[in-house]
C-alpha positions in Angstrom: 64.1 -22.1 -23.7 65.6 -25.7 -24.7 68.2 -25.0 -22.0 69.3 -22.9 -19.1 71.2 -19.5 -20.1 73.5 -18.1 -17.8 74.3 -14.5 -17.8 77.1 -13.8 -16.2 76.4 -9.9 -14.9 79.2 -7.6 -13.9 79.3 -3.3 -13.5 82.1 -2.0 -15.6 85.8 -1.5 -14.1 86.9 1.9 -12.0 86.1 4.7 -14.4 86.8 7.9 -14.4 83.1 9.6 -13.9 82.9 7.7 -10.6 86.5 8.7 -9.4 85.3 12.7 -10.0 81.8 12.2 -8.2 80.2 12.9 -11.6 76.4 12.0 -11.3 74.7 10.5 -14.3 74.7 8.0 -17.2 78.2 10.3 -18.8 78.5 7.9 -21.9 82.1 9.0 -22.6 83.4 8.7 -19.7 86.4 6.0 -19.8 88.0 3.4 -17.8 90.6 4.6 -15.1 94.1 2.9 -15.1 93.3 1.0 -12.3 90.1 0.2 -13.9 92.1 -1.3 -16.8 93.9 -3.4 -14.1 90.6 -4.6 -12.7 89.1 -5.5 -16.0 92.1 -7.8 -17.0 92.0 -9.2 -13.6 88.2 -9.9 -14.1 88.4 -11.5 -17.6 91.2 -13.5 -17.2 89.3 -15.1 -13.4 85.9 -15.7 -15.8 84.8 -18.9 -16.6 84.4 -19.5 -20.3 81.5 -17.3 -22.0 80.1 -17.7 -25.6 79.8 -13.8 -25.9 79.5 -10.6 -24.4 76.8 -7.9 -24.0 77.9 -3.9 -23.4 76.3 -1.1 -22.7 77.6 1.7 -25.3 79.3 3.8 -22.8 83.1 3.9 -23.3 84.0 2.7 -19.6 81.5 -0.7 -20.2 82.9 -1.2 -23.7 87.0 -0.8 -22.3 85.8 -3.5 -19.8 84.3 -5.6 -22.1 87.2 -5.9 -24.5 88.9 -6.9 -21.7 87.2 -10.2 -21.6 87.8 -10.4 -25.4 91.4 -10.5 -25.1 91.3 -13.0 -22.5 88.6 -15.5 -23.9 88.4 -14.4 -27.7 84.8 -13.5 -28.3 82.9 -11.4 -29.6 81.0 -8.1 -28.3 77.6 -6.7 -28.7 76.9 -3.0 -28.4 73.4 -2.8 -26.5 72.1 0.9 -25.7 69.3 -0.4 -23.6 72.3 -1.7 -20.8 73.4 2.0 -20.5 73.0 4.3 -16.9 70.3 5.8 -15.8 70.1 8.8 -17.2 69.2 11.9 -15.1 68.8 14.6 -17.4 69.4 18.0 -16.6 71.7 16.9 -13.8 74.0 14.9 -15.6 77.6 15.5 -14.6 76.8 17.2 -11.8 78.7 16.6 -8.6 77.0 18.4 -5.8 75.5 16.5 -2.6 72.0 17.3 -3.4 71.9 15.6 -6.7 73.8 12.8 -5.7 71.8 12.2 -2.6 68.7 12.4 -4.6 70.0 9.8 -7.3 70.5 7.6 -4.5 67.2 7.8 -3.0 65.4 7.5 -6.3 67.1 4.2 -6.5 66.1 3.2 -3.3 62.2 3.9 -4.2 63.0 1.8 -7.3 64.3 -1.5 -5.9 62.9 -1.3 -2.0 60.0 0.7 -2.7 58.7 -0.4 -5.9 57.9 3.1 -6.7 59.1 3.2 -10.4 57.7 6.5 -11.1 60.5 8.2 -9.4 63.0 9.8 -11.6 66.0 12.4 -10.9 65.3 15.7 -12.0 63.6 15.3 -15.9 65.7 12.3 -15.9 64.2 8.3 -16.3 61.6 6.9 -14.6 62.5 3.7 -12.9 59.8 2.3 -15.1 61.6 3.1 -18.6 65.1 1.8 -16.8 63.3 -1.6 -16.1 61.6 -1.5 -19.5 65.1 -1.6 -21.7 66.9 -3.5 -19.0 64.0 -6.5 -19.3 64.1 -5.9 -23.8 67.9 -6.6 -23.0 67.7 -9.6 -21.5 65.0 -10.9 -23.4 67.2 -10.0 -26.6 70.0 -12.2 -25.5 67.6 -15.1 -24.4 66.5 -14.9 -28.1 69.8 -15.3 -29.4 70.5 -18.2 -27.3 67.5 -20.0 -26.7 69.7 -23.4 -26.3 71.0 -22.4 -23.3 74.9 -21.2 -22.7 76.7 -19.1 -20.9 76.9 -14.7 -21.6 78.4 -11.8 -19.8 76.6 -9.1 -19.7 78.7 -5.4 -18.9 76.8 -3.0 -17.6 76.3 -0.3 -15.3 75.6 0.2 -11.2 72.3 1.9 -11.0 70.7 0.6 -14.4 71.8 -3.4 -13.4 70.5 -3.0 -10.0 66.8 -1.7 -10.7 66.2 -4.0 -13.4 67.7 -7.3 -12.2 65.9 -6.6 -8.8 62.2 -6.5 -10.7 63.0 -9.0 -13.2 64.3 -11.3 -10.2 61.9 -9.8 -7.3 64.9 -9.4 -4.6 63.9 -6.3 -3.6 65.1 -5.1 -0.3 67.4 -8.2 -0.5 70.0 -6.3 -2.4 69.9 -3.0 -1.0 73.2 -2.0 0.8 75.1 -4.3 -1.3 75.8 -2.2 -3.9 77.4 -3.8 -7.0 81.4 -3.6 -7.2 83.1 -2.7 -9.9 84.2 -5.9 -12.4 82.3 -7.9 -9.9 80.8 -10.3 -11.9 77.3 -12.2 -10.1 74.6 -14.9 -11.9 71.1 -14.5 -13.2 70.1 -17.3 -14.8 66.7 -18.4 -17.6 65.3 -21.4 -17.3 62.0 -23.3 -17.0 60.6 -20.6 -13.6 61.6 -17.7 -15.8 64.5 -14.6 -14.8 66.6 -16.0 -11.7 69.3 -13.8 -9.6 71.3 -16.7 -8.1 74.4 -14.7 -6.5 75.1 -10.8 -6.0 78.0 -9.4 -4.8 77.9 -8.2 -1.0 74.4 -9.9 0.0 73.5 -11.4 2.8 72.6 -15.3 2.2 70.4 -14.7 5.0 68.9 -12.2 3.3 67.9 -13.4 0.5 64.2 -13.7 -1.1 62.9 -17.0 -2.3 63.8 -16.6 -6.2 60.3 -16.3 -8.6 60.0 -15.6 -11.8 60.0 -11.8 -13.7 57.7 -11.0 -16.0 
C-alpha cells in the first residue's frame, strides 16, 4: 500500500427478512420503510467516500444507493460480502434454527472454531475466505490509499472482520446495528478494526495484523 485505505464498514438498513425473524442469507429480501429512513440518515451523516462496496442482496444494495444519492458515487456489486448462508434452513423462523445460527457465530468469532456451519450451510472458514478476497479486492483497487464504504451484512461482517482484525471475544455482545457504520483500516501492520459499534473500549484487543 502507498497509503492508508479506510473502509468505512456498515450492516445494511432495517430490512424486511430481519423484521419477520427470517433466518439466512434471503438475497431478495428488501429494505423496510424505516430502513429507507435509516439509510438516508446514514449517507447523508458519512464523511466523504470515493466509492461503495455491496453485497448483491437487495436490502445491502437499497442501502448503498442511499449513499449514492447523497455523495454521488458509484457502487460495486460484490457477492463475496453477502450473508452467511445456511442452507437447508434458509428462511426459516423457528427458535431452534435461530438459536443455532447464533451459536455457530459464536464458535466462529470467540471460539475460533471455523468449521462450524448451520445445517448444510457455510463453514465459518468459507465465510472468512470471501470476506478476506473482498477486502483484499478493494485494497487492489486502491492501493494509494482513500476512503471506501463497504455495505454488508451482520453475521458475514462480524466473522470475517473479527479474523482479519483478531478481536475476537472483543466484539461479541456488540452486535452490529443496522446503518451503523464502524472503521477498519490497511496500512503498513496489515487489516486494522479501529471502532465497532457497541464495544467496550475497555474491551478491546491490542490491534495486529490479518493474514
Amino acid at each position: 500500500m502507498d497509503g492508508v485505505l479506510e473502509l468505512i464498514c456498515l450492516r445494511h438498513a432495517e430490512s424486511e427478512n430481519v423484521v419477520a425473524g427470517l433466518a439466512g442469507a434471503l438475497p431478495n429480501a428488501p429494505l423496510t420503510a424505516r430502513g429507507r429512513v435509516q439509510a438516508a440518515a446514514m449517507a447523508r451523516a458519512l464523511t466523504p467516500i470515493e466509492h461503495i462496496y455491496a453485497s448483491t442482496a437487495e436490502r445491502a444494495r437499497q442501502t448503498a444507493e442511499a449513499i449514492t444519492r447523497a455523495q454521488g458515487v458509484a457502487v460495486t456489486a460484490m457477492p463475496e460480502l453477502i450473508e452467511v448462508g445456511i442452507g437447508g434452513l434458509e428462511g426459516r423462523t423457528d427458535p431452534a434454527t435461530r438459536a443455532r445460527t447464533a451459536a455457530v457465530l459464536r464458535s466462529w468469532v470467540v471460539d475460533g472454531n471455523l468449521d462450524a456451519r448451520v445445517g448444510d450451510g457455510e463453514t465459518g472458514c468459507a465465510v472468512v475466505a470471501r470476506i478476506a478476497e473482498a477486502f483484499e479486492t478493494i485494497a487492489g483497487a486502491h492501493r494509494g490509499g482513500g476512503s471506501v464504504a463497504v455495505v454488508g451484512h451482520v453475521a458475514s461482517l462480524t466473522a470475517g472482520v473479527s479474523v482479519l482484525c483478531g478481536l475476537g471475544s472483543a466484539v461479541w455482545g456488540s452486535p452490529l446495528p443496522h446503518a451503523v457504520p464502524f472503521r477498519v483500516l490497511l496500512d503498513a501492520r496489515g487489516w486494522r478494526c479501529v471502532t465497532w459499534p457497541g464495544a467496550s473500549p475497555g474491551a478491546w484487543p491490542e490491534a495486529s495484523p490479518g493474514a
